[in-house]
N, C-alpha and C positions, 0 to 999 in steps of 0.2 A: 134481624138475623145476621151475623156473622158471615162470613162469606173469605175462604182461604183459597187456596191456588190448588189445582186440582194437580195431578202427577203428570197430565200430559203437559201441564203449562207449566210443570216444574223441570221437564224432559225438553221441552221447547228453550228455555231460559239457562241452562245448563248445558244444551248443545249451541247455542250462540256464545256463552263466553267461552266454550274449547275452542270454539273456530275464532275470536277474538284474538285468545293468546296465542293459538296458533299460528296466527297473522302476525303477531306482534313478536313471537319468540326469535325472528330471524334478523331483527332489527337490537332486538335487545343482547344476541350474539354480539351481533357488529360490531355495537359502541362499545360492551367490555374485552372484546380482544381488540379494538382502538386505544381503548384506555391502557391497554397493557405495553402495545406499542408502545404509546408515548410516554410512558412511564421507562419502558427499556431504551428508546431515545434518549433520556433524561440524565439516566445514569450513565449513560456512555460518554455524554458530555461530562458529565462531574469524572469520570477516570479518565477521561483524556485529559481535561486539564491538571489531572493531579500527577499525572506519568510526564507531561510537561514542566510541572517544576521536579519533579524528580531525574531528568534528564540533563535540566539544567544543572541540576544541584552534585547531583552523585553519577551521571555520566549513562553509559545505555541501559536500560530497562530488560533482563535477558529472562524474566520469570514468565511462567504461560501462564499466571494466573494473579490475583491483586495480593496476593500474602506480603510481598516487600513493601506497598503504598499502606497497607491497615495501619491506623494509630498514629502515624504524622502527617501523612499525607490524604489518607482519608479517615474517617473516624469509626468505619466500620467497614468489613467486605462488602459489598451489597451482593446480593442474589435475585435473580434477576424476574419477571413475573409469571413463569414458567416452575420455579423450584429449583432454577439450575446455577450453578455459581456463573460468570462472565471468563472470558478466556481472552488473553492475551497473544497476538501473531506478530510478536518479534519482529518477524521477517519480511514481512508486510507491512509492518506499521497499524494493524487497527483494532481495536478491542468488539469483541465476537459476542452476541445471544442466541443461541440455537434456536428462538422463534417456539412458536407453538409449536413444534413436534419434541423440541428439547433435544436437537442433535445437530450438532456444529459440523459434523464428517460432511450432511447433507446442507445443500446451501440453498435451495429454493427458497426459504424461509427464514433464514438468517437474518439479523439485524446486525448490522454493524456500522462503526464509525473511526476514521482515523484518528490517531493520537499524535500521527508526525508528518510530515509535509508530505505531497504527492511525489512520486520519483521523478529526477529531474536532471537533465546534465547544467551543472550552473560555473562551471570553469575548465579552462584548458590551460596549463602553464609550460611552458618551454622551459626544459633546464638544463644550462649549457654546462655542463659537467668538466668539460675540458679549458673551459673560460676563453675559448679561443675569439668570444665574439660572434661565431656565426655557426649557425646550423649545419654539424657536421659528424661524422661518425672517427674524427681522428684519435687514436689512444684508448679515450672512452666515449664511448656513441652517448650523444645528448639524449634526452627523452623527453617526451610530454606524457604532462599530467593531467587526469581526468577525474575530475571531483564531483559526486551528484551528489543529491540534497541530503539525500537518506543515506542507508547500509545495501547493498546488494548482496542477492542471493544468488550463493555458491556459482558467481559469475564466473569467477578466476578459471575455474575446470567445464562450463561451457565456453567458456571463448578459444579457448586450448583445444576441443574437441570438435569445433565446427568452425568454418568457413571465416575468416575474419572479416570479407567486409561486406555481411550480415549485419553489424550491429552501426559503424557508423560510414559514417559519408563526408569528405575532405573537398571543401569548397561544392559542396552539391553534385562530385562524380562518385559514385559507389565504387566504381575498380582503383582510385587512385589509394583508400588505406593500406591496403594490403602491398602495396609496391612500395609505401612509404616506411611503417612501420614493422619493425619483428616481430612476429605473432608467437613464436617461444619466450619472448624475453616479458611477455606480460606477467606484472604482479599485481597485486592488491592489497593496499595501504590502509589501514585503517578502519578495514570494511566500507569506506566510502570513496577509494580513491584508487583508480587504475593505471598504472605507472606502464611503458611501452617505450624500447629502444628507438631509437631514430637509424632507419635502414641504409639511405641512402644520405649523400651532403644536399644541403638544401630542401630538405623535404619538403620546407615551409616555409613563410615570411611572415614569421614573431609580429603581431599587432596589426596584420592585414589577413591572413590566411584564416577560414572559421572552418569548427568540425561539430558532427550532430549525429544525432539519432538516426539510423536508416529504417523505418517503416516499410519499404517498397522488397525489401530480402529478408528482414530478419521475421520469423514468426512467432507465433504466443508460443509454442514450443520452444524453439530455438532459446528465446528469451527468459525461460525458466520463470517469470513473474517479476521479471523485471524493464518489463514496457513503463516506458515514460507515457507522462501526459505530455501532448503535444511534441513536434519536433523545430526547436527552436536551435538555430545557430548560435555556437559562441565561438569568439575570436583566439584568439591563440594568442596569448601573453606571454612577455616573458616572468619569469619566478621573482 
């Protein structure tokens, strides 16, 4: 005689694989929003390196988005595992995924990856404008120049509007920029390079004297997003 599963041992066997998958559904989340991760990791690298020979080749990258790299430099837009296209921050330096929510405005969940070096001060030049040979404000006031890695953001009109010596520090004293340097006469060159009269004679000594990032006054406000990594002394050269 035959012998088939009765309804309670079909009710028993049916409520063990719910509670199976249901055991299992929180795992099987995990790895495909893992997978998607690193899949948006992936593509971050591939347009970072492609805004890198684009940078090289054709000079700064000013679009918020990959429309200028599709076709030479990458071979398609990608869109990222969410649905959403990748965004471009200029002014930061890093290409954006909104993350599982799909909204960049919010950053809890953002994925993102540099495309340009971290911000950094990586030169200071003396430039004796007057040729007189030494550090001095005769005729035309000499000035030193401040070159970091990157483009800085809309520094020119914070520095002009707060405390100058907030941002650096002249041999490791915070009070001596601002006595040394004119804080009106500040420009900015090339989006990477901020140019500063020389106040008094002698401010400095070209190839002995170093100037740096002040961490200790200036703050993440203050600094508009433009906090360096690390504060590392550079020497003051001459041009």
């Amino acid at each position: 005689m035959k012998k088939g599963f009765t309804l309670i041992e079909l009710l028993v066997v049916i409520t063990i694989l719910a509670v199976l998958a249901g055991a299992a559904l929180p795992y099987v989340q995990n790895y495909v929003e893992e997978s998607r991760i690193a899949k948006a990791k992936t593509d971050l690298e591939e347009i970072a390196r492609a805004l890198a020979v684009y940078e090289t080749r054709e000079g700064e990258y000013v679009k918020g988005d990959v429309t200028d790299l599709t076709g030479r430099y990458l071979n398609k837009a990608p869109i990222d595992p969410w649905g959403r296209p990748y965004l471009i921050a200029t002014d930061s330096g890093l290409v954006i995924s909104g993350g599982p929510d799909r909204d960049t405005t919010t950053t809890e969940d953002n994925i993102q990856g540099p495309y340009q070096p971290p911000l950094a001060l990586v030169s200071a030049k003396w430039v004796d404008r007057n040729q007189s040979g030494a550090v001095d404000t005769q005729n035309a006031s000499d000035t030193i120049q401040l070159t970091f890695s990157r483009k800085l953001i809309n520094l020119e009109a914070d520095l002009n509007n707060n405390a100058i010596d907030g941002y650096f520090v002249v041999n490791g004293t915070s009070t001596l920029f601002s006595g040394l340097f004119e804080e009106t006469s500040l420009k900015m060159v090339a989006s990477r390079t901020l140019v500063y009269s020389v106040l008094v004679d002698n401010a400095f000594v070209p190839g002995s004297d170093s100037i740096e990032i002040d961490y200790t006054h200036a703050t993440l406000a203050d600094m508009a997003g433009n906090l360096c990594i690390g504060s590392q002394a550079v020497r003051i050269l001459p041009q």
